[in-house]
C-alpha positions as CSV (number, residue, x, y, z in Angstrom):
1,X,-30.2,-1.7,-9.1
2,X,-31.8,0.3,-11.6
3,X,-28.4,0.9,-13.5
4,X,-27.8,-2.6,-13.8
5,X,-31.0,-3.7,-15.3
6,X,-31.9,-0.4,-17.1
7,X,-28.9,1.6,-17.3
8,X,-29.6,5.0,-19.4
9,X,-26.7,7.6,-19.2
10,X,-26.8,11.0,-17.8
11,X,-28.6,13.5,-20.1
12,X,-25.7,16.4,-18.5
13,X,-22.8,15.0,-17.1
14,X,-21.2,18.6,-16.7
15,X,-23.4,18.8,-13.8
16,X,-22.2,15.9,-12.1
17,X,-18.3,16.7,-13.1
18,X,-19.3,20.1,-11.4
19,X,-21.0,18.8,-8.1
20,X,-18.1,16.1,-7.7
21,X,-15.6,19.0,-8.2
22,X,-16.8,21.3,-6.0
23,X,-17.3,18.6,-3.6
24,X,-13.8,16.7,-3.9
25,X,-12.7,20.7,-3.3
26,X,-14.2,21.0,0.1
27,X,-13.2,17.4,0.8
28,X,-9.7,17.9,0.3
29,X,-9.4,21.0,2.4
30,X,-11.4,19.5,5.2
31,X,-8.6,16.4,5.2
32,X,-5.5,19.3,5.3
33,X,-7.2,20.6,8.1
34,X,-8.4,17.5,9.9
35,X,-4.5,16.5,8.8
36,X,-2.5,19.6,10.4
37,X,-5.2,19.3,13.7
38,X,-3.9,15.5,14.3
39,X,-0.6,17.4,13.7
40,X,-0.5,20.3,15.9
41,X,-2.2,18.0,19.0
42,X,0.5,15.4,18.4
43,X,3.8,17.2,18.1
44,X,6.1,14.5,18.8
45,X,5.1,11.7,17.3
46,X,6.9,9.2,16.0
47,X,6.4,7.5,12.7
48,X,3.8,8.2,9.9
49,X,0.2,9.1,9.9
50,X,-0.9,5.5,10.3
51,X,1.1,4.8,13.2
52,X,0.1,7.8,15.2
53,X,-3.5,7.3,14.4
54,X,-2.5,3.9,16.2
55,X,-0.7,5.1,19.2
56,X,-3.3,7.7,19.4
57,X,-5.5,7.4,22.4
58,X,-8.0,10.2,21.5
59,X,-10.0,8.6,19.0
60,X,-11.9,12.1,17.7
61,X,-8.9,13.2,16.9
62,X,-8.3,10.6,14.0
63,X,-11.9,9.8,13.1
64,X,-12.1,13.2,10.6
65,X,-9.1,11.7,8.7
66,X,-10.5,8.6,7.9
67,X,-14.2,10.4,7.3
68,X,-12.3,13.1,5.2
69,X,-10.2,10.5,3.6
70,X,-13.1,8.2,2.6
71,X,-15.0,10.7,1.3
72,X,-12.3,12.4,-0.8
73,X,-11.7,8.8,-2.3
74,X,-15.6,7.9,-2.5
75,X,-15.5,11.1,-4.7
76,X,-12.8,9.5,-7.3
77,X,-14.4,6.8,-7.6
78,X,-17.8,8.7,-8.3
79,X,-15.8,11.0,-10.9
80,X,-14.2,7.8,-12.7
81,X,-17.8,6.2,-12.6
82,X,-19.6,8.6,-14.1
83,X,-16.7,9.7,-17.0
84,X,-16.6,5.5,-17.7
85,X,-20.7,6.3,-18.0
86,X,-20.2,9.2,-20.3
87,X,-17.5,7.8,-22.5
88,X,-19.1,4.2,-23.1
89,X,-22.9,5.4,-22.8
90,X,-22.8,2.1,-20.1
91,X,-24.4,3.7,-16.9
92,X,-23.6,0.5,-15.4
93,X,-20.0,1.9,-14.8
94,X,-21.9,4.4,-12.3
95,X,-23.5,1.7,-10.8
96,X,-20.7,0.0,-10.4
97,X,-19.0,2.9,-8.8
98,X,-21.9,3.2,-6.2
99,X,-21.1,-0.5,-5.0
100,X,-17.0,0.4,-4.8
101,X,-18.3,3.4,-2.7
102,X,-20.0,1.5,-0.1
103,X,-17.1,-1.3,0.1
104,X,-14.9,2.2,0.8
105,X,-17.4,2.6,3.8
106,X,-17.5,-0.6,4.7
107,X,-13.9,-0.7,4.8
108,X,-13.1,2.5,6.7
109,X,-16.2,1.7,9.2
110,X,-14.1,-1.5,9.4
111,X,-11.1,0.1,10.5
112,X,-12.4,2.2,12.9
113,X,-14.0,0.0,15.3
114,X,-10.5,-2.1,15.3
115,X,-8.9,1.3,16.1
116,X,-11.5,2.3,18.8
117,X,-12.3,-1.0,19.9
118,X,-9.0,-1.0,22.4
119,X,-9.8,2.4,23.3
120,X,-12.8,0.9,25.4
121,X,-12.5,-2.0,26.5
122,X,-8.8,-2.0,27.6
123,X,-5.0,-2.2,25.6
124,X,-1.4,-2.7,26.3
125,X,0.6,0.4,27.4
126,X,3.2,1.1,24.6
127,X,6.3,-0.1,25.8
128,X,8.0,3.6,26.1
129,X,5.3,4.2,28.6
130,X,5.5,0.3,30.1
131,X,9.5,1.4,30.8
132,X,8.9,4.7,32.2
133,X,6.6,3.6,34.5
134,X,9.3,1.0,35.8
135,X,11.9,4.3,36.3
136,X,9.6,5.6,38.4
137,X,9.1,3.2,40.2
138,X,12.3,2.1,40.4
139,X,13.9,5.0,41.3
140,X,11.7,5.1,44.7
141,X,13.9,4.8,47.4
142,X,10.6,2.9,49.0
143,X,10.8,0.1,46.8
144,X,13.2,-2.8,47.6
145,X,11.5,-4.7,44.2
146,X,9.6,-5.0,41.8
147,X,7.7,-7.9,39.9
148,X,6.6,-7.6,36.1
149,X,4.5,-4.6,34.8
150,X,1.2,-5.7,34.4
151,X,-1.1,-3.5,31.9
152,X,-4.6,-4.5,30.2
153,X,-4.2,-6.3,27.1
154,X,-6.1,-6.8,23.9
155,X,-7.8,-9.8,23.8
């Protein structure tokens, strides 16, 4: 609150331009990494990131995107905050940029716990998996027939 109601800029804004450099840096390697790890466990996928991270069932696998993700954009948005502070001599533009960070959070937090939330209480088999399952089973000289496939569902 303090830069809204007595906003002073930054005596050395070079140190912060470093920090968020150096920072956004590491950020951005960490998501390559955390991006060719979801890669290399999920060779065939189908689609783009976002729908693998949706077919994914191993949520650890996709949480260091988001987190890496989040965190490289947080870091923008701290960069753009503190130049609009510099430039205008307005420190409320840095303020500003540490409310749009925590919506980023809240946002991503948002998303994973709609991504996860199916993971444990229960989801639909994707229907590639609902059809092999009925190839099996129908190709079992033991079965005579066979009713619908019934999986868990999302409520």
């Amino acid at each position: 609150m303090q830069s809204f109601q007595d906003s002073e800029p930054s005596a050395n804004p070079l140190v912060s331009y470093s920090v968020l450099r150096v920072a956004a840096l590491f950020e951005a390697l960490a998501l390559t990494v955390s991006v060719r790890e979801f890669n290399r466990q999920n060779p065939n996928r189908k689609g783009n990131l976002w729908t693998a991270v949706k077919r994914s069932k191993d949520p650890s696998s996709f949480i260091v995107i988001f987190e890496d993700a989040a965190a490289l954009l947080g870091l923008g948005v701290a960069f753009t905050g503190v130049y609009l502070s510099q430039m205008t001599g307005n420190a409320m533009f840095d303020g500003i940029a540490s409310i749009l960070i925590g919506l980023i959070l809240t946002v991503v937090a948002i998303l994973l716990v709609s991504e996860t939330k199916g993971l444990l209480i229960g989801e639909s088999a994707l229907p590639e998996t609902q059809e092999s399952i009925k190839t099996i089973i129908q190709a079992d000289e033991a079965v005579t027939g066979m009713g619908p496939l019934i999986t868990s569902s999302r409520p």
